[in-house]
Structure formats: structure tokens, C-alpha cells
C-alpha positions in Angstrom: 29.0 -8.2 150.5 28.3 -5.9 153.0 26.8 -2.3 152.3 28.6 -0.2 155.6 27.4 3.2 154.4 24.7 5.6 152.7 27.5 5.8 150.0 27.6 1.7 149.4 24.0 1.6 149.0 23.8 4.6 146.4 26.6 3.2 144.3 24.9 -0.6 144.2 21.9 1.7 143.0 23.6 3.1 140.8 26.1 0.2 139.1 22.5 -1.4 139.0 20.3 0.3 137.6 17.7 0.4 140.4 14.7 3.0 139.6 12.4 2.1 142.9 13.3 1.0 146.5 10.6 -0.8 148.5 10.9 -0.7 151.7 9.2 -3.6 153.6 8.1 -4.7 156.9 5.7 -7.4 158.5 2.8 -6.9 160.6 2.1 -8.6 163.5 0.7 -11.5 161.8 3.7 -12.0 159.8 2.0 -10.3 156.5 4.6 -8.6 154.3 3.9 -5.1 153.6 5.9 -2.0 151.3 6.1 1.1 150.3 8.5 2.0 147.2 10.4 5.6 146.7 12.0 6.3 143.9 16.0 5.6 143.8 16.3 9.3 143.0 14.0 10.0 146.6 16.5 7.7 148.7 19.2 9.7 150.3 16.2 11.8 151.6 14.2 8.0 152.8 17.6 7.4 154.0 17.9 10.6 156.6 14.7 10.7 157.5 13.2 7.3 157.0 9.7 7.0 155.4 6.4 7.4 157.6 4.0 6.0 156.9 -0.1 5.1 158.8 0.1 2.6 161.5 -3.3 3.1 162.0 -4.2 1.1 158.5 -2.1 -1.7 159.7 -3.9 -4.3 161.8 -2.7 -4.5 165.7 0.0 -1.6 164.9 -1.9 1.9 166.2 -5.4 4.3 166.9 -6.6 6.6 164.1 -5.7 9.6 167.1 -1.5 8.4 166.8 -1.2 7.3 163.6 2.9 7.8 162.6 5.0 5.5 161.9 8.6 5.6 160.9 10.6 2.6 158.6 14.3 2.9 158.8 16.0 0.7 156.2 18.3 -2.3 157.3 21.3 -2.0 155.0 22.0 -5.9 155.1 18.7 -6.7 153.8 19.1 -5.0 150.4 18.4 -7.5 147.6 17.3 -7.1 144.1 14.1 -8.7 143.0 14.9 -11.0 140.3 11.2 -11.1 138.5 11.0 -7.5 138.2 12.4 -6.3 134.7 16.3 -5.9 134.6 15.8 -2.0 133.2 14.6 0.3 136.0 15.4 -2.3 138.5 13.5 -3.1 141.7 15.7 -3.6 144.9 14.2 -4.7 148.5 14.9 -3.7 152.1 13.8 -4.8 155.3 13.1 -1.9 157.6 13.2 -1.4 161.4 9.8 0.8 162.5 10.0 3.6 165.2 7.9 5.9 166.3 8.3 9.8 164.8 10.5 11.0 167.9 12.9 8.4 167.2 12.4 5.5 169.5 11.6 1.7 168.9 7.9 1.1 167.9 7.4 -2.0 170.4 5.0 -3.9 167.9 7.8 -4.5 165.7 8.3 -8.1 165.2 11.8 -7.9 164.1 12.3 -5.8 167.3 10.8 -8.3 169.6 13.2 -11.3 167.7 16.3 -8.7 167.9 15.4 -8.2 171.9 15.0 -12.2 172.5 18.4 -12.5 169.9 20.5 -10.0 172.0 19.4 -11.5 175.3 20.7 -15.0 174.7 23.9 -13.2 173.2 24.3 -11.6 176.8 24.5 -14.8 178.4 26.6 -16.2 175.2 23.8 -18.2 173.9 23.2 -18.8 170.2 20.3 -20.1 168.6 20.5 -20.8 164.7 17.5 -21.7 162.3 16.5 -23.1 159.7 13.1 -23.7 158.2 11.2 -26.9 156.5 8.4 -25.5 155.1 5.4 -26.9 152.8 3.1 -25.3 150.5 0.1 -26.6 148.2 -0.3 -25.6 144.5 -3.5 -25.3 143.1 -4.9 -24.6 139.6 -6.6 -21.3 138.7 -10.0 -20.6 137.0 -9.8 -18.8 133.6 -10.1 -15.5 135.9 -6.8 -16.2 137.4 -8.8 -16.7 140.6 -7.5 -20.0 143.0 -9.3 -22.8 142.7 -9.3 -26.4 145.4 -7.7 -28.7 142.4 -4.3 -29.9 143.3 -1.7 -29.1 140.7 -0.7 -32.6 140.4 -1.6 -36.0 142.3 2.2 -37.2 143.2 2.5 -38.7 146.2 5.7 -38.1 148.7 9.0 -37.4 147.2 7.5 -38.8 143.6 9.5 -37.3 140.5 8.0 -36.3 137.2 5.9 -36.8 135.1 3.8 -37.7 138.5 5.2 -34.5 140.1 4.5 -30.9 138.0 5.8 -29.2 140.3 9.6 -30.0 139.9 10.2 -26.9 137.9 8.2 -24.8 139.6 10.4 -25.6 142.6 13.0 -25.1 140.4 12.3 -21.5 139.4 12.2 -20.8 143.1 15.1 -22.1 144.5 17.0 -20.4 141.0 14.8 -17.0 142.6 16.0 -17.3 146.4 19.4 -17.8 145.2 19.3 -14.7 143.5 18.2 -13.2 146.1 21.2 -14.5 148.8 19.4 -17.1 150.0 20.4 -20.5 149.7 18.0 -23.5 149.8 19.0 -26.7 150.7 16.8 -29.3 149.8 13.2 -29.4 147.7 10.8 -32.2 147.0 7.5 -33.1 146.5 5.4 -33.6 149.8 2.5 -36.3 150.6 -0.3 -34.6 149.3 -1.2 -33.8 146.2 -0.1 -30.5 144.8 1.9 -30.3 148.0 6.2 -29.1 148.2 8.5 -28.4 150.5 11.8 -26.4 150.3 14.1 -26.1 153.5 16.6 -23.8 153.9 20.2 -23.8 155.7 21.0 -22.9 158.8 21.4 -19.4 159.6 21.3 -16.4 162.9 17.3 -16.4 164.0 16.4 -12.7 162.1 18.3 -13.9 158.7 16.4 -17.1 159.4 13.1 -15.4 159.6 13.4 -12.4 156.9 14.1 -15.5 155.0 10.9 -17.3 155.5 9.6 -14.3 155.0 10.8 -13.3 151.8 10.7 -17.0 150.7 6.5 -17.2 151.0 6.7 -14.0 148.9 8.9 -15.7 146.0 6.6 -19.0 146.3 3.1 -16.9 145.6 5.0 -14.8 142.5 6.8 -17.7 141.4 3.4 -19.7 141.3 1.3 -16.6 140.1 3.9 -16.6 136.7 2.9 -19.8 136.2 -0.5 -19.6 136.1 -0.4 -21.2 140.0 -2.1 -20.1 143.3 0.6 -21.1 146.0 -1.4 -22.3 149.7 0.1 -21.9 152.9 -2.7 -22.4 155.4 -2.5 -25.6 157.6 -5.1 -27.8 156.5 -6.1 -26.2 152.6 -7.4 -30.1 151.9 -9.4 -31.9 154.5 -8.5 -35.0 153.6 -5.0 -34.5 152.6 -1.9 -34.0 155.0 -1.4 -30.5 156.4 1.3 -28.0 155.7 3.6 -27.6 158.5 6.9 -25.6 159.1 9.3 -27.7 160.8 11.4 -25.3 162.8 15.4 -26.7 163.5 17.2 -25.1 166.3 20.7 -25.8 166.7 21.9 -24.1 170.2 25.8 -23.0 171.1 27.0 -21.3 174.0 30.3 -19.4 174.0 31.9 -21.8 177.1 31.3 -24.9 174.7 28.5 -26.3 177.2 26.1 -28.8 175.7 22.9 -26.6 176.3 20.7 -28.3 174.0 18.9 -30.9 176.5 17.9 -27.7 179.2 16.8 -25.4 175.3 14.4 -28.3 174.6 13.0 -28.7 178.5 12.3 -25.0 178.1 10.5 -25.2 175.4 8.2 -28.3 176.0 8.0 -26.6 179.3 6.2 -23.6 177.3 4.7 -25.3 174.3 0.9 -24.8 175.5 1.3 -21.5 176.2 3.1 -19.9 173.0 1.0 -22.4 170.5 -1.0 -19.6 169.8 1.6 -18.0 167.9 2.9 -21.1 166.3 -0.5 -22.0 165.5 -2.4 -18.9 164.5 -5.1 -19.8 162.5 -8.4 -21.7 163.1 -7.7 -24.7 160.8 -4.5 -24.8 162.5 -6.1 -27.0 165.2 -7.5 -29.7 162.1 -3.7 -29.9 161.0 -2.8 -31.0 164.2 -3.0 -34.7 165.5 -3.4 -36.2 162.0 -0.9 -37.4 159.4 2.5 -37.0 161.7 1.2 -33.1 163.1 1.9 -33.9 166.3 -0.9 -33.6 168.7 1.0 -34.5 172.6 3.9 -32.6 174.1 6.9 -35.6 173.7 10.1 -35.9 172.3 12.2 -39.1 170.7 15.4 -39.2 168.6 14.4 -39.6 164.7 10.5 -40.1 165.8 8.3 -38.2 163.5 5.2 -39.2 165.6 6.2 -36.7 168.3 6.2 -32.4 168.7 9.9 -32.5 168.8 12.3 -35.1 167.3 16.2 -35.2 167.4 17.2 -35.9 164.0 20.5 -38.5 163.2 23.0 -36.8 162.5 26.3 -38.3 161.0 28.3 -35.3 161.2 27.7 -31.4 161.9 25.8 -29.7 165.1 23.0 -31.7 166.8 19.5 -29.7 166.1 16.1 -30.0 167.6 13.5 -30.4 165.1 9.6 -28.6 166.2 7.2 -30.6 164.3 4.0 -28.7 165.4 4.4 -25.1 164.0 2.3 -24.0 160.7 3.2 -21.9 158.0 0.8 -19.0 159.2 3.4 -18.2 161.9 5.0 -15.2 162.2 8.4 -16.3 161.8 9.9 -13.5 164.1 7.4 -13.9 166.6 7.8 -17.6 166.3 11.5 -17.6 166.7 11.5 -15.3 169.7 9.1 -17.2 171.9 11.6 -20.4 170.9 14.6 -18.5 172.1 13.0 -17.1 175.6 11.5 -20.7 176.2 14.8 -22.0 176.0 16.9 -19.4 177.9 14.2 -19.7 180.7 14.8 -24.3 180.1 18.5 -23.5 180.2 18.1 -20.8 183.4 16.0 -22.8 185.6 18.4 -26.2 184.6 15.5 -27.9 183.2 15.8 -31.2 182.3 13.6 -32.7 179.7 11.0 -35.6 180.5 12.6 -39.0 179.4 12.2 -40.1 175.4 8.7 -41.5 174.0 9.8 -43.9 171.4 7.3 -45.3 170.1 5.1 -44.4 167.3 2.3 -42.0 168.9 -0.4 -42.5 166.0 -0.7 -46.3 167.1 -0.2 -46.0 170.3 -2.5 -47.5 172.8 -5.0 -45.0 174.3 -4.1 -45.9 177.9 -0.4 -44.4 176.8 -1.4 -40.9 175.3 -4.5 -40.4 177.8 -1.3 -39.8 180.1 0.3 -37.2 177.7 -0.5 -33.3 178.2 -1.8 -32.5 174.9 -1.0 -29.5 172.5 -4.5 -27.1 172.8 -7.2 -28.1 170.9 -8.6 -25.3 169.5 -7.6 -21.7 168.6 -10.1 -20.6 171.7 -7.8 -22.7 173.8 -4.7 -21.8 172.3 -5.6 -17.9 172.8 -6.9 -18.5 176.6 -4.0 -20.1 177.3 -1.4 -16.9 176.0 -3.7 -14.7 177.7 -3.7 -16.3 181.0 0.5 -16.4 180.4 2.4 -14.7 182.5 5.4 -16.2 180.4 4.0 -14.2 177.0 2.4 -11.2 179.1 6.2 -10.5 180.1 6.9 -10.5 176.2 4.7 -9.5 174.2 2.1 -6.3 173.9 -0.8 -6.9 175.3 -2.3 -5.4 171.9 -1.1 -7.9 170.4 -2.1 -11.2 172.0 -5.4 -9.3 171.7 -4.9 -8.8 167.7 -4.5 -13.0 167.9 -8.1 -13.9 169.2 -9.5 -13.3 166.2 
């Protein structure tokens, strides 16, 4: 249903009993952040959006210019479902400006909106949809995480081997709730290790959906006496967690685009893996247990950064095998769209197929492969020396992503 005016939103406060509104944003690292007004306090939030310090929020402002602005979008408004049903808690994602009204630039979902509206201009559409895996770990009696694996199921194993089928259960029940709809959930290769994909959907529903689905993961796993992992490598010797990203590109003509998308993007893999990759242990996930580790593509080959899955019926998608749940989805998704545009502007054509399975290959074949960086050092010197991500993205904020 779709909430057109201040009056829609008040009555679905009302007919639901919500007491608090939180309105929520991510910082440039993806981290989910709120602030919650009273329901009686939101026609007022509503008119004149709520400020709050950007200062306190890493890579957002100086102590010297410190306001910030969130203005609520409408079409994110969902209840959450774990929050008691009297004195209700309903959810909105908010767009940031700056006091005098205009767009605060470090605003992730600005950025994807920007990349979004500029493939729309040239009657390009890029839909997502996410694969992404998670490990569940006990806790000690402090409720503090601990490194023992949930269970020790194995891939796609089913109970009593797998514990975690209702915990996956309770989540997918949760996003539902919540308007999102899941589409498949299993146990994943290492122990303690899931993964739940999602459907298809526009690139900013796609990522406020990745975001809001890491939220519902930790909550669901914290009510079950659960510490839910999404860092690359949480296990040294176990598989890593990625997040598969599908792309599935239209154009309004009907021309098959898809082919020029994907040269785009293997053309600009090095320079964006910062961004895809964001965290130091990213660069252990990567190369080892199907992460891929050279820039190559294949149909249905899960040894390479970007497979084309078989596909009986529906829209063919490009599947990016080397991205880590640490992104920031709406960063993520933007760099994906502008490398494409730029594959599908220039007429790019994509290097021929590597089919053949890149863990066993012979070393004479890969020493021939350019090779995702190796290292978060080289992953950051390579943004920064981009003229490619200098063009869009705040210099303060491939500067935030050295650390």
C-alpha cells in the first residue's frame, strides 16, 4: 500500500497503535543508525524533519558544522514485528539534508538514487537481488559472542545436523512482516554458517533491504540466545561469508544490454573493490573456497568473480561472486550501476568465457589473469588513484575507507 500523504501516515499510526517512530539512516559504512520521536511528536518530525549531529557520525561532518537534517521516506514505513504489539514501534528510512534544505552529499541513499536516476535517463534499469551468508555462534553466560559455531552441518544439510532451520525460519516469518519477501534459505558450508536470498527488486528497495535484513538477522539471533556474524572470514579455516550480488539489466528499447553491463564492470572491478570489500579480512575471504580471487567470467562457473547462472525461464542475471557482507549496499549498488552504464556507453565487450574451474587450474593459466587486489592497502590505493570513483564519490569518504 502506498502512504501518498502526511494524512496516510498518521491514520496507519493511528489504526495501529504506534507510540514511537524511528527514523533511520546508514552511515557511510553501511551501519544502521536511529533516532525515535514519539507518534504524538510526528506531524512536527514530519514539517521540519529531525536534526540531528553529523559530527558524531563517522565520515559525515566537523564538530564546527555539525547539523544534519533526516526527512522521512514515506514508502519505507514498516512496523517492527519484535517490538511488543501495544505501543507499537514503526520504521522509516530517511533522506539527510543539510539545515538550509539541500541534499547532504554523503548520503548513501543519495549517491544510489543519483547512479538510479542516471541509468533511468538513458532508459536503463538495473534490478537486485542479494544472496547473502551469515555465521551463528554461541554466547557465553554473559550474553557476550563467543567463536563456537551454532551447529556443525555441512552445505544444505537439514536437521537435526542443522540448528539453525528455525532460526531461519523466524527470520524469513520477520522480513515478511516487514514487506520483504525472501526467496530461498539454507544452511551454508561452514559450520554455523546460512544464507537467505531475496527477490528481485529496483536497486534502493534492494539495498534498504539488505539493510534492514542484517538488522532482523542480529535481533532474530540475539532472541535466541545467538550472536549473528557478518564479517568475511569470522573462521579461518572455514568458508567465508559472501554476498552474491544478481543484476538483471533492461533497457526501455528492449536492447540486450547485459553483455556491455558486465564488460563495464569487470572493466572497473579493481578499482571499486574497495567498497565491495571493505574490511581487512575481506582480503583472507578472497581466493579460497569458491571467493573468487581473478577478474573472469563463465556461464554457471562458481570458480569465477562473475557467473551467468542457467536459467530455464525469466530474465538473464549476472551473478558478482566477490562482494562481502560488510558492503554498504547503497554504495555497492551504485558503483555496479555506473560501471555498467560506462560498459554499456563505451560498447564494451566482455573478454571471452573462462570455463574451467579456476581453483585447479594450472598456474601457467591464472599467472595470465589480472587479479582482484590483494589487500585492503591495495584495494584503497587503487580507489584513490580512481578517477572513475573520484568522479563519484566524496573525497571524505574514500578517505573514511583507509582505515
Amino acid at each position: 500500500m502506498s502512504y501518498n500523504t502526511q494524512q496516510d501516515i498518521l491514520d496507519f499510526v493511528e489504526d495501529n497503535n504506534v507510540k514511537f517512530v524511528r527514523f533511520a539512516f546508514c552511515d557511510i559504512f553501511g551501519t544502521q543508525k536511529n533516532i525515535a520521536v514519539l507518534a504524538s511528536d510526528l506531524p512536527k518530525a514530519m514539517e521540519d524533519g529531525v536534526c540531528f549531529d553529523g559530527s558524531s557520525i563517522a565520515g559525515f561532518m566537523n564538530t564546527e558544522e555539525s547539523d544534519l537534517v533526516l526527512w522521512p521516506d514515506p514508502d519505507t514505513m514498516t512496523i517492527l514485528p519484535w517490538r511488543p504489539t501495544e505501543g507499537r514501534v514503526m520504521r522509516m528510512y530517511c533522506d539527510i539534508m543539510y539545515p538550509d534544505g539541500t541534499q547532504f552529499e554523503k548520503d548513501c541513499r543519495l549517491i544510489l538514487k543519483q547512479a538510479v536516476d542516471e541509468a533511468a535517463a538513458e532508459g536503463i534499469h538495473v534490478d537486485f537481488g542479494a544472496e547473502v551468508e551469515f555465521y551463528l555462534f554461541q554466547q557465553d553466560e554473559h550474553g557476550m559472542p563467543t567463536d563456537i559455531p551454532f551447529d556443525r552441518a555441512g552445505y544444505m544439510d537439514v536437521a537435526p545436523k542443522d540448528r539453525g532451520e528455525d532460526v531461519r525460519r523466524e527470520i524469513c516469518f520477520t522480513l515478511i512482516d516487514m514487506g520483504i519477501q525472501p526467496e530461498a534459505s539454507h544452511h551454508e558450508e561452514g559450520p554455523g554458517q546460512n544464507e537467505i536470498d531475496f527477490r528481485y527488486s529496483d536497486a534502493l528497495s534492494a539495498a534498504d533491504q539488505t539493510a534492514t535484513f542484517k538488522w532482523v538477522v542480529e535481533m532474530v539471533a540475539m532472541g535466541n540466545g545467538l550472536h549473528a556474524d557478518f564479517s568475511p572470514k569470522p573462521l579461518s579455516a572455514e568458508a567465508g561469508s559472501g554476498m552474491h550480488i544478481n543484476m538483471s539489466v533492461t533497457s526501455d528499447d528492449g536492447r540486450d544490454l547485459q553483455d556491455a553491463f558486465m564488460a563495464g564492470i569487470l572493466a572497473h572491478i579493481r578499482e571499486i573493490t574497495l567498497f565491495l570489500n571493505p574490511h581487512t579480512d575481506s582480503y583472507q575471504r578472497l581466493g579460497e573456497m569458491k571467493a573468487p580471487r581473478y577478474i573472469s567470467w563463465s556461464k554457471e562457473n562458481r570458480s569465477q568473480l562473475i557467473r551467468i547462472p542457467a536459467m530455464k525461464n525469466g530474465r538473464r542475471r549476472i551473478e558478482l561472486r566477490s562482494p562481502d557482507p560488510c558492503a554498504n549496499p547503497y554504495l555497492c549498488y551504485a558503483l555496479l550501476i555506473h560501471a555498467g552504464l560506462d560498459g554499456i556507453r563505451s560498447q564494451m565487450e566482455p573478454p571471452a568465457p573462462l570455463d574451467v574451474n579456476l581453483f585447479q587450474a594450472e598456474a601457467s593459466l591464472t599467472r595470465e589473469l589480472d587479479k582482484l587486489p590483494q589487500s585492503h592497502q591495495e584495494a584503497w590505493e587503487m580507489a584513490e588513484r580512481s578517477e572513475f570513483v573520484k568522479r563519484l564519490l566524496p573525497g571524505s569518504i574514500i578517505k573514511a575507507y583507509r582505515y
